[in-house]
TORDO-274587 format. One line per 2 residues: for each residue x, y, z of N, C-alpha, C. Coordinates in steps of 0.2 Angstrom, whole numbers, plus 5000, padded with zeros to 4 digits. Layout:
BEGIN
X Y Z X Y Z X Y Z; ...;
This chain:
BEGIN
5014 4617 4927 5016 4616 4934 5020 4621 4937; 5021 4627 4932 5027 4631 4935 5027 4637 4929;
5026 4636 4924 5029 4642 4917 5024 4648 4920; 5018 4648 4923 5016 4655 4923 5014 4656 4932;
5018 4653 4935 5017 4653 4943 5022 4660 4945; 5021 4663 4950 5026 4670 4951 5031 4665 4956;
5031 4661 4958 5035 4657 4964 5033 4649 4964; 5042 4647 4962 5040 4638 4960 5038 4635 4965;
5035 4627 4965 5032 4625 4970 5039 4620 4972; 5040 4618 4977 5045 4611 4977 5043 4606 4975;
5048 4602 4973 5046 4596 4970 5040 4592 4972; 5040 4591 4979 5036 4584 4983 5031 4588 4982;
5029 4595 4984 5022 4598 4980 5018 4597 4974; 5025 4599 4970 5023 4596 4963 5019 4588 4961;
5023 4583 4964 5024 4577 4962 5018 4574 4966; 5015 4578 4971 5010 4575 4977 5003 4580 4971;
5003 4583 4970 4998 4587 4965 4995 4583 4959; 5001 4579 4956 5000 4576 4949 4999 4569 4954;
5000 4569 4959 4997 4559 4959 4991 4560 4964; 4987 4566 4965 4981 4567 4967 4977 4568 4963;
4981 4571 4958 4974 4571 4949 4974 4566 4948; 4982 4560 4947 4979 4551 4945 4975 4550 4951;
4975 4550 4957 4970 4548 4962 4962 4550 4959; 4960 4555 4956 4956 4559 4955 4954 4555 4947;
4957 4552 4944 4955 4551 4938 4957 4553 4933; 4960 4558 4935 4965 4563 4929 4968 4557 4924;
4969 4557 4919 4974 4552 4918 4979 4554 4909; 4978 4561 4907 4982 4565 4904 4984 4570 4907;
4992 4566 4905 4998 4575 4906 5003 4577 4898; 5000 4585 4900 5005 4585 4897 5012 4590 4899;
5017 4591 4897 5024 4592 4898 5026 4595 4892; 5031 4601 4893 5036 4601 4889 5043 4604 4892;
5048 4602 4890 5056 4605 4891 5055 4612 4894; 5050 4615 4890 5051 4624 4894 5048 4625 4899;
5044 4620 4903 5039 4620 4908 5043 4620 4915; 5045 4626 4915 5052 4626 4923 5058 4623 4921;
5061 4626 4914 5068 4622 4911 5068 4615 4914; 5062 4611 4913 5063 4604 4913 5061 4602 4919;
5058 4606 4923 5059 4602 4930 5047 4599 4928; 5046 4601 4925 5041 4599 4925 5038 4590 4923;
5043 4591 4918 5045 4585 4914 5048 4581 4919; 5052 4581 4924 5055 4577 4929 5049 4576 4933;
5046 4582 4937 5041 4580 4941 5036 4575 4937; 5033 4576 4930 5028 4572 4929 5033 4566 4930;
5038 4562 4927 5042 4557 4929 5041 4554 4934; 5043 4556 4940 5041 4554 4947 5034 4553 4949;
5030 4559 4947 5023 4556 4948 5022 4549 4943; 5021 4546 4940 5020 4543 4936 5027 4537 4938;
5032 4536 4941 5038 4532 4942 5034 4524 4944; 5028 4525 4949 5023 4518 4949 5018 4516 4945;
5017 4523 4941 5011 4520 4939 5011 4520 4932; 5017 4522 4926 5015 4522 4921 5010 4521 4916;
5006 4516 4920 5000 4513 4915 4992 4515 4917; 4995 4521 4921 4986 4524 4921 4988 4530 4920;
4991 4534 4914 4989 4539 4913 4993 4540 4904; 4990 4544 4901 4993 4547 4897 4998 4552 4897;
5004 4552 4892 5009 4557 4894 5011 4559 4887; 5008 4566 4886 5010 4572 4881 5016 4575 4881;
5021 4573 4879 5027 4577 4879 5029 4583 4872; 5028 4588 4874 5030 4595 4866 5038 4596 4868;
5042 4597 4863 5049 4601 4862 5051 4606 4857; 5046 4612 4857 5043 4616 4853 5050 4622 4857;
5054 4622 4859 5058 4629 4863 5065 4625 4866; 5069 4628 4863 5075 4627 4867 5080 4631 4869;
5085 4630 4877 5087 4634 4881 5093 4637 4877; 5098 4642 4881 5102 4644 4877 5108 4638 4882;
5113 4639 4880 5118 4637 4882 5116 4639 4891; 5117 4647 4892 5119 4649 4899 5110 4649 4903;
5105 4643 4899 5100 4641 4901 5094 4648 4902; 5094 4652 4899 5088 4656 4895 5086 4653 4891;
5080 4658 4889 5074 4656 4881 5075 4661 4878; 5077 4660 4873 5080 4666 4866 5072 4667 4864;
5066 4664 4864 5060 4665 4862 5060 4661 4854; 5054 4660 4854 5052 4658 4849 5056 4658 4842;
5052 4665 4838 5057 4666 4833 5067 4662 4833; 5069 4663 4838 5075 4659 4837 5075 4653 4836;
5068 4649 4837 5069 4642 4834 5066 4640 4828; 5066 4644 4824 5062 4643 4817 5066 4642 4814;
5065 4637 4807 5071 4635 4804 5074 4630 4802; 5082 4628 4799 5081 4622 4797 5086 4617 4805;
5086 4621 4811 5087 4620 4817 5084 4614 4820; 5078 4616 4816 5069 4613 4822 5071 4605 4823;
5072 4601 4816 5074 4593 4816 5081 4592 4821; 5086 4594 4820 5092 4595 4826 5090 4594 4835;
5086 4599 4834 5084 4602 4842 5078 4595 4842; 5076 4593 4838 5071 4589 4841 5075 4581 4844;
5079 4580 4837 5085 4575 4841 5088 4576 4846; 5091 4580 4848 5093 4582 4854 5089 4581 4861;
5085 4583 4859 5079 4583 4865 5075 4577 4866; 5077 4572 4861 5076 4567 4864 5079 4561 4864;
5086 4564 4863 5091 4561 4864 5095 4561 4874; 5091 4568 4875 5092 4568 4885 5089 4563 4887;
């Protein structure tokens, strides 16, 4: 919804986008934390706030931010980190 766009969309774009693909039939999403440091994961939320029961929802936690909310890249998260960061992540 946003990780390779050159300009984010606002939310009600976003949020009106993913509840015209459920309109359409669509009915898997997926998301991850790194997908617009999280605001992707928020929008699918709101799409879906009425209808959780018609769609599938894929969520990965495969990258995490630094502290000052940068991505240190991949390599930085390899390791015996990865179970940590996973609690973490879904402990938000």
């Amino acid at each position: 919804m946003q990780m390779a766009m050159k300009k984010p969309h606002n939310d009600r774009y976003a949020i009106a986008t993913l509840q015209a693909a459920l309109d359409a039939g669509i009915n898997f999403l997926n998301v991850a934390n790194f997908y617009g440091m999280g605001r992707g994961e928020y929008r699918a939320g709101q799409a879906l706030k009425e209808r959780r029961d018609q769609a599938f929802l894929s969520v990965k936690c495969s990258a995490m931010f630094s502290p000052s909310g940068t991505f240190p890249g991949v390599g930085a998260i390899i390791g015996d980190r990865y179970p940590a960061m996973v609690m973490k992540l879904a402990a938000q």
